[in-house]
Backbone as CSV, one residue per row, in Angstrom:
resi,resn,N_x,N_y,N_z,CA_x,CA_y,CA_z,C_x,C_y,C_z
1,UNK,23.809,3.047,20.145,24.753,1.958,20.146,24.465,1.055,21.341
2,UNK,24.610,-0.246,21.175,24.275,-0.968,22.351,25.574,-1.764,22.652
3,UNK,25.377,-1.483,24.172,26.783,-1.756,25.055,26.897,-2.969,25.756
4,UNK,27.224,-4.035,26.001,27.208,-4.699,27.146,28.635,-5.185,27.346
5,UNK,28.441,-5.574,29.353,29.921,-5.531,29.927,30.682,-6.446,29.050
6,UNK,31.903,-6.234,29.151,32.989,-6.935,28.452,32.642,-7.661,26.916
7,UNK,32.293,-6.670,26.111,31.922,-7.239,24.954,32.153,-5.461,23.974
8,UNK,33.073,-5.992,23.220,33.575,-4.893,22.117,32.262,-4.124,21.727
9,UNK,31.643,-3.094,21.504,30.738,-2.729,20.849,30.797,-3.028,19.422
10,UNK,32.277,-2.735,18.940,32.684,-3.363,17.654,31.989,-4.930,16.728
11,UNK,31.707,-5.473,18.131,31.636,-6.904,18.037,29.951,-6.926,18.097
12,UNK,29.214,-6.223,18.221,27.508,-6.695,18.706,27.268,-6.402,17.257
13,UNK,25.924,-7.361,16.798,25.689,-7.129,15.325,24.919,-5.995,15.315
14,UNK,24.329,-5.319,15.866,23.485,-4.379,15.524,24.114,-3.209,15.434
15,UNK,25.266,-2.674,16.049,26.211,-1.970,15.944,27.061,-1.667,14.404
16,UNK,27.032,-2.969,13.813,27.412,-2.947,12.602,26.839,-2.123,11.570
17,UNK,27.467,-1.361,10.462,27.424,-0.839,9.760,27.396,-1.453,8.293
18,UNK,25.962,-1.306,7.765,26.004,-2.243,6.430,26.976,-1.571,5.491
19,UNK,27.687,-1.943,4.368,28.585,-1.539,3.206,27.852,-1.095,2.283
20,UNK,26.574,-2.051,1.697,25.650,-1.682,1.366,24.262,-1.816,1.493
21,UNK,22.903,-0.857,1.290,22.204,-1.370,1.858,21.007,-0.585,0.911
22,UNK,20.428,-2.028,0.836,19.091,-1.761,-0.462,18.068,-0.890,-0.230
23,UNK,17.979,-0.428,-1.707,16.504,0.299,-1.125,15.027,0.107,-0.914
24,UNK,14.143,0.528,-0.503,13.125,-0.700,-0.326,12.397,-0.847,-1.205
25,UNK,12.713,-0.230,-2.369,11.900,0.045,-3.399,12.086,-1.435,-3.843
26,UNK,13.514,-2.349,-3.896,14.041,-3.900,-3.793,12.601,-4.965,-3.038
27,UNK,12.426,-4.456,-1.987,11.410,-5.559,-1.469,10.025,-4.955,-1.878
28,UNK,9.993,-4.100,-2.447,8.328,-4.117,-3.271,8.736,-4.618,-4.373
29,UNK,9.538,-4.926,-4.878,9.562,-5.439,-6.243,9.757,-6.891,-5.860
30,UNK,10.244,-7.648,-4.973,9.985,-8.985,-4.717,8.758,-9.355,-4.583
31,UNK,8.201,-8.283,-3.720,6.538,-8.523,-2.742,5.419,-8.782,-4.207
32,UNK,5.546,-7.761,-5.060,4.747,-7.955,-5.624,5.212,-9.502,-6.501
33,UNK,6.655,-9.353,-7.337,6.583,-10.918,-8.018,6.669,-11.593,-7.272
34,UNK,6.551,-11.888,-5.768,5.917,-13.210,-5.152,4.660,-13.561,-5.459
35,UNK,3.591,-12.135,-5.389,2.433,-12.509,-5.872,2.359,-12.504,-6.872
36,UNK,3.464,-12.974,-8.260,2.805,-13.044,-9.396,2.264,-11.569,-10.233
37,UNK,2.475,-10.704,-9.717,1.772,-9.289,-10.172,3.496,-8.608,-10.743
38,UNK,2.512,-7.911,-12.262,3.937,-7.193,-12.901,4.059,-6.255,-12.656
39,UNK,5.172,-5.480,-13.270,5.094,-4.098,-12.303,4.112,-3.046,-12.587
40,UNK,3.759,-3.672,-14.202,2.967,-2.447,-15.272,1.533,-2.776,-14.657
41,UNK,0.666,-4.227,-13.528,-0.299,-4.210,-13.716,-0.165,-3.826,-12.080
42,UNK,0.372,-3.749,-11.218,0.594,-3.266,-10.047,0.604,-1.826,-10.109
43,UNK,1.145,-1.022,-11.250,0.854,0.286,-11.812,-0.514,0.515,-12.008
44,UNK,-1.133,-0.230,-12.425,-2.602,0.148,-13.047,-3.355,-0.223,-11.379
45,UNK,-3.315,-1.469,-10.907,-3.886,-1.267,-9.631,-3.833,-0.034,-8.882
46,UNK,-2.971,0.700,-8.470,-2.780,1.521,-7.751,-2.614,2.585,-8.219
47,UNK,-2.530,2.574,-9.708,-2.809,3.936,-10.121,-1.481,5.018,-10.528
48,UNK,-0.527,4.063,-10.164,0.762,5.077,-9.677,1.752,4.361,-11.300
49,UNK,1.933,5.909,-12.159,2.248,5.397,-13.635,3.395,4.308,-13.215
50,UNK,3.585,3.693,-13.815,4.503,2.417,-13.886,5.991,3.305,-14.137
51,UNK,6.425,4.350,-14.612,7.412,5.034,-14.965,7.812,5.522,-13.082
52,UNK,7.136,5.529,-12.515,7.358,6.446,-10.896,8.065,5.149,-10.221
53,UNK,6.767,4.128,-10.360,7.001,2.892,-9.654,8.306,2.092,-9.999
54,UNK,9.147,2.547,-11.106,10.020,1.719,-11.399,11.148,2.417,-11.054
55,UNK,10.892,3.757,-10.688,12.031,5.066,-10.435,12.275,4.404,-8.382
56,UNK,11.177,4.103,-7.964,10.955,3.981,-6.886,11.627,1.819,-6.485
57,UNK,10.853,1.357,-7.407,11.505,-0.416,-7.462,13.510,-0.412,-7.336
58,UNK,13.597,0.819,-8.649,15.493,0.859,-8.827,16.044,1.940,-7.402
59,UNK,15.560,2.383,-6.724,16.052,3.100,-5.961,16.108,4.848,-5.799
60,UNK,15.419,5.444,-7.577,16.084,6.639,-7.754,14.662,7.540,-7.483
61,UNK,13.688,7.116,-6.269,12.648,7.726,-6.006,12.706,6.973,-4.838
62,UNK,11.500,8.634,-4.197,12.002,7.496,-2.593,9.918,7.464,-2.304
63,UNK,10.169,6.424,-1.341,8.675,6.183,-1.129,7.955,7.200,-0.251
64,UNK,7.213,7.631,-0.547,6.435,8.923,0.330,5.334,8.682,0.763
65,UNK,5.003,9.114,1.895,3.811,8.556,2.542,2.219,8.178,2.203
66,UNK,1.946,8.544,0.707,0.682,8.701,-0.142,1.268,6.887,-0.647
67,UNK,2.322,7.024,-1.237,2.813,5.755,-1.858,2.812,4.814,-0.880
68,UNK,3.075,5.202,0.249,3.288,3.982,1.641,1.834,3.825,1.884
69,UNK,0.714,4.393,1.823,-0.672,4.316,2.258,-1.233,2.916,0.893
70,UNK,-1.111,3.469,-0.153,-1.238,2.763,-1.189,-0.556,1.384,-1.320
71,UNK,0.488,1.443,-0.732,1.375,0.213,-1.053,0.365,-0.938,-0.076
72,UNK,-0.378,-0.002,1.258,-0.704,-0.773,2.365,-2.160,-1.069,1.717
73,UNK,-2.632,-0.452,1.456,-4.237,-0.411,0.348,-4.022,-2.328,-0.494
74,UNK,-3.031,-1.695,-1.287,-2.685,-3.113,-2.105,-2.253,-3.992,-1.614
75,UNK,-1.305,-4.275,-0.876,-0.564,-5.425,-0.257,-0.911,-5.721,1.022
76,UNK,-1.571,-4.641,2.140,-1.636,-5.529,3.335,-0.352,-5.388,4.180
77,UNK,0.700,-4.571,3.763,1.818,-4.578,4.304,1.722,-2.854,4.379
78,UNK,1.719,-3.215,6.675,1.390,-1.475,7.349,2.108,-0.292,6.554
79,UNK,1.717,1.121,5.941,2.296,1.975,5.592,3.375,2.768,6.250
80,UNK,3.302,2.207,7.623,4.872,2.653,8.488,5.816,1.651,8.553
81,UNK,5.619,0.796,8.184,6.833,-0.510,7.349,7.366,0.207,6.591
82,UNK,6.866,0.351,5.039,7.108,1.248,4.088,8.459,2.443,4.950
83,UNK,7.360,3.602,5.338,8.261,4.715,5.415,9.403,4.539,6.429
84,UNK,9.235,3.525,7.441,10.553,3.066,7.765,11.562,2.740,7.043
85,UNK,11.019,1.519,6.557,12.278,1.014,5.324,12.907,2.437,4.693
86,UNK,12.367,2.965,4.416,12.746,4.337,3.525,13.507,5.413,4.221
87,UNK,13.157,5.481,5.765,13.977,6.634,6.444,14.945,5.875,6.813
88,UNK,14.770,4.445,7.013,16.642,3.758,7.448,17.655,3.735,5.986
89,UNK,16.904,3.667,4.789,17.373,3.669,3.824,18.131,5.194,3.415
90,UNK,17.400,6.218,3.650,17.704,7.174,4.144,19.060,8.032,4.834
91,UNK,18.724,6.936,5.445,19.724,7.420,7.061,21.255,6.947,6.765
92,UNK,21.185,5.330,6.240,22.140,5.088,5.883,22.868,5.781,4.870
93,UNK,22.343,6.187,3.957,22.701,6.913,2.687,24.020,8.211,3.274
94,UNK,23.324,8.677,4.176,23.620,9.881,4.808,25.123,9.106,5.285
95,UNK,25.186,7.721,6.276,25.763,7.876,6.686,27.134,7.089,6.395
96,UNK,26.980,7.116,4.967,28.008,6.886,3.870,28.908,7.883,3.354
97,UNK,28.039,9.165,3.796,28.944,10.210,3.060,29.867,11.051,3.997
98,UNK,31.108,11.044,3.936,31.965,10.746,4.739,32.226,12.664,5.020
99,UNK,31.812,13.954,4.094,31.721,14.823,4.757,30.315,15.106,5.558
100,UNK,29.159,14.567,5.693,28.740,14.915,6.330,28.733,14.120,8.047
101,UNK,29.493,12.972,8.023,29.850,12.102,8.770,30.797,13.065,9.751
102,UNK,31.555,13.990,9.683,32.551,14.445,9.846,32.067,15.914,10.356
103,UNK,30.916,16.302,9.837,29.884,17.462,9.948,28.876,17.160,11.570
104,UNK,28.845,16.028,11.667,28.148,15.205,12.499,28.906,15.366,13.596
105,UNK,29.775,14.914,13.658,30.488,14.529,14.472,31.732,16.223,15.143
106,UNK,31.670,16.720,14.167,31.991,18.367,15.214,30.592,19.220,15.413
107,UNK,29.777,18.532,15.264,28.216,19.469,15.940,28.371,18.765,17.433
108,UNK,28.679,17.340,17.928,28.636,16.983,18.453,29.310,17.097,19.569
109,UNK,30.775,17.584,19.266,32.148,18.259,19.780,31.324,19.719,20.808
110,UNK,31.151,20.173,19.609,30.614,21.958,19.736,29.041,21.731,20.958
111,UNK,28.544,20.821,21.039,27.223,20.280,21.875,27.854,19.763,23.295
112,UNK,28.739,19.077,23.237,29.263,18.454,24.484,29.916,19.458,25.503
113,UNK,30.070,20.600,24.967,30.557,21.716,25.842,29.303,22.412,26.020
114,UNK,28.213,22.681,25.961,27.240,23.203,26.372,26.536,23.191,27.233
C-alpha cells in the first residue's frame, strides 16, 4: 500500500481496488484483431488448437508460461508481460473472495504476535 503524509490511503489510485478486472486473455484478443489476425489463423500460427485459445481469449483458461513464450514468438510482446497480466489477474480473483480475504487476514493476526 502506498502512504503519503496527509493523504487518505483510501484516496491514492493505486491503492484502489478494481470491482472488476479483465482477464488478459481480453488483450490478446484485441492484440491480435488489431493486427487483423483471426483467432482460428492465430491458432494455426502458433499451433495452439483454436478451442484452448478461445478458453484462454474468454477467461476460462489461464495463460501458462509455454503459451506466454509463444504469445512472445508471435507478437513481440515479452513473455513476462503475459504471465504478469495473468498472476495480477490471478491475484485479484483471489482477492474478491471474501472467505479467503478473511483467511488472510487472521494468518496475519496469528503472524503479528510472533
Amino acid at each position: 500500500m502506498i502512504t503519503l503524509k496527509d493523504v487518505d490511503p483510501n484516496m491514492i489510485a493505486n491503492n484502489l481496488t478494481p470491482q472488476h478486472v479483465s482477464a488478459p486473455g481480453y488483450l490478446l484478443a484485441d492484440e491480435i484483431a488489431e493486427r487483423g489476425i483471426t483467432v482460428e489463423r492465430f491458432a494455426q500460427l502458433t499451433g495452439i488448437d483454436a478451442e484452448s485459445l478461445r478458453g484462454i481469449i474468454d477467461g476460462q483458461a489461464s495463460i501458462t508460461p509455454a503459451h506466454a513464450m509463444i504469445f512472445e514468438a508471435a507478437l513481440g510482446i515479452r513473455a513476462n508481460i503475459w504471465l504478469g497480466l495473468q498472476a495480477d489477474y490471478d491475484m485479484q480473483k483471489e482477492r474478491s473472495n471474501k472467505s479467503f480475504v478473511e483467511r488472510l487476514r487472521s494468518i496475519r493476526k496469528i503472524a503479528a504476535v510472533l
